[in-house]
C-alpha positions, 0 to 999 in steps of 0.5 A, spaced: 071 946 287 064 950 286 059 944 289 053 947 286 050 941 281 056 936 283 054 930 284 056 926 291 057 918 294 057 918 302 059 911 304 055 910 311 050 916 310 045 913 315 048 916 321 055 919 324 060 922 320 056 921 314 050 924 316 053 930 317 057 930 311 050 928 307 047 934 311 053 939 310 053 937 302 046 937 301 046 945 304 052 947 298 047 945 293 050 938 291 046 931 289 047 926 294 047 919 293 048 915 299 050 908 299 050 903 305 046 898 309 042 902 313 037 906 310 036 914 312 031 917 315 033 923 311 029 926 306 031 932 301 030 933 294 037 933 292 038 925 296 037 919 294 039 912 298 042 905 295 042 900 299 048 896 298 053 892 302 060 895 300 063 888 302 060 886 296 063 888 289 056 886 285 053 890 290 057 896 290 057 896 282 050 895 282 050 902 287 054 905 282 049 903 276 043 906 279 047 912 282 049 915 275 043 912 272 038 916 277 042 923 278 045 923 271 053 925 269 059 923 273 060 922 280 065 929 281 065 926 290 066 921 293 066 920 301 068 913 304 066 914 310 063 907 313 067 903 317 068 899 323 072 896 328 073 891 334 077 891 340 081 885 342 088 883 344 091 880 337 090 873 339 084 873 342 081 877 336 076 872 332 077 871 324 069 874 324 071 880 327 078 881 324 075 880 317 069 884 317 074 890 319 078 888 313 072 887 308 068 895 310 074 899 311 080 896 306 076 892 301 070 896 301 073 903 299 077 899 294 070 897 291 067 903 290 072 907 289 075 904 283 069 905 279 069 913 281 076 914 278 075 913 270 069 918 270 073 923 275 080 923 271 075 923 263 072 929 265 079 931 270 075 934 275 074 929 282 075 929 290 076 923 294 075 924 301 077 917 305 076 917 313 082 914 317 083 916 323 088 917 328 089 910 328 092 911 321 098 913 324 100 909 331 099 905 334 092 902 340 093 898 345 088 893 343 086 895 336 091 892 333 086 889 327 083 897 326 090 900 326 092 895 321 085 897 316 087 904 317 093 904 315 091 900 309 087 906 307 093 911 308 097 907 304 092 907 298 090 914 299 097 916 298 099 912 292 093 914 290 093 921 289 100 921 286 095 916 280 090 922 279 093 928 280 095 930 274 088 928 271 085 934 277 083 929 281 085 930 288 084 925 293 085 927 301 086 922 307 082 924 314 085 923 320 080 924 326 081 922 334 075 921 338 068 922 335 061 923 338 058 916 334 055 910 334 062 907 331 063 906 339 058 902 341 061 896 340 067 897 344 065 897 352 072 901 354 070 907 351 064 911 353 061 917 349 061 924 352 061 931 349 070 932 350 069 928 343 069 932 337 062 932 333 059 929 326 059 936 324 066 938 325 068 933 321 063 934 315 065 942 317 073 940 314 071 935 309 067 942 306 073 945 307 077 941 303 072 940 297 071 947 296 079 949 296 082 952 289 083 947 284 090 947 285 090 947 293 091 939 295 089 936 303 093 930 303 093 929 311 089 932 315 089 930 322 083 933 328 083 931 335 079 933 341 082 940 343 080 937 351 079 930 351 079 929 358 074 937 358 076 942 362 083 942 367 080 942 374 083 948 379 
């Protein structure tokens, strides 16, 4: 896809993944709209921030509205980037936390994605991202709520794409191991340190894949840290 002049929605926009992404997609000359709770400190002439809880679907449709009303045509990229998870053993997980999980990761992509997909198929020509993570494809001890939305938004990724693709709609799934972001700062086991991957590499293989030939479709693609325990002493 030629991404001059596209129109994009990055979910979680305001830091991490979706900063990058916003970032790495504003730089190829697309206009940007990025939905979430948090306002951006990032000011381009090509960005424009929503505010909307993705929880709640008035709140996303209202997003949508203002989005298309505000950049004008049809939204050709969607980037569902924001979610969150909660450590705990199963039973000692709390409904807030196993809810909020599901709600962000699960139910919040659905929303918004549903109302990218008529225009996307009418003009047939679109590419959903959707952010998993390697907890998509296993299982974590101590993660069991995460990994259960996770691989909700394998499945949805993969049913979905088989829907869209006759229309020139692609739909492609991210598996990423450990990345250097806030995403961990309410989980005490882990600590953050350069062995772990960058935003920006993330936002470098969502490029990648936005930018392949028309009829070339990433479905899965998994990244890890190459040394996530860094170099091996001598």
């Amino acid at each position: 896809m030629n991404l001059t002049g596209k129109i994009a929605v990055v979910t979680g926009a305001s830091r991490g993944i979706g900063l990058a992404t916003t970032q790495a997609l504003l730089e190829k000359g697309v206009k940007v709209a990025g939905w979430g709770r948090t306002a951006s400190d990032l000011e381009h002439e090509n960005f424009s921030f929503f505010a909307c809880d993705i929880r709640k679907p008035e709140q996303v449709q209202e997003a949508f509205n203002q989005t298309v009303e505000k950049l004008g045509g049809n939204i050709t990229i969607l980037v569902n980037n924001a979610g969150l998870g909660f450590s705990a053993k199963l039973e000692e997980q709390t409904l807030d936390e196993w809810h909020t999980m599901f709600d962000t990761n699960v139910n919040g992509l659905f929303y918004c994605t549903r109302l990218v997909v008529p225009g996307m198929k009418e003009q047939e020509e679109g590419h959903i991202i959707n952010i998993s993570s390697i907890a998509g494809t296993t299982g974590v001890e101590q993660m069991s709520g995460y990994c259960a939305t996770k691989h909700a938004v394998r499945g949805l990724s993969h049913s979905l794409y088989k829907e869209v693709r006759e229309y020139g709609v692609k739909v492609t799934c991210i598996y990423p191991g450990s990345v250097k972001t806030n995403f961990f700062d309410p989980i005490e086991s882990v600590t953050l340190n350069d062995n772990m991957m960058r935003p920006e590499d993330i936002a470098s293989t969502i490029l990648h894949a936005l930018e392949s030939h028309p009829n070339y479709h990433h479905i899965d693609i998994e990244v890890r840290p190459l040394m996530p325990k860094g170099k091996r002493q001598k």
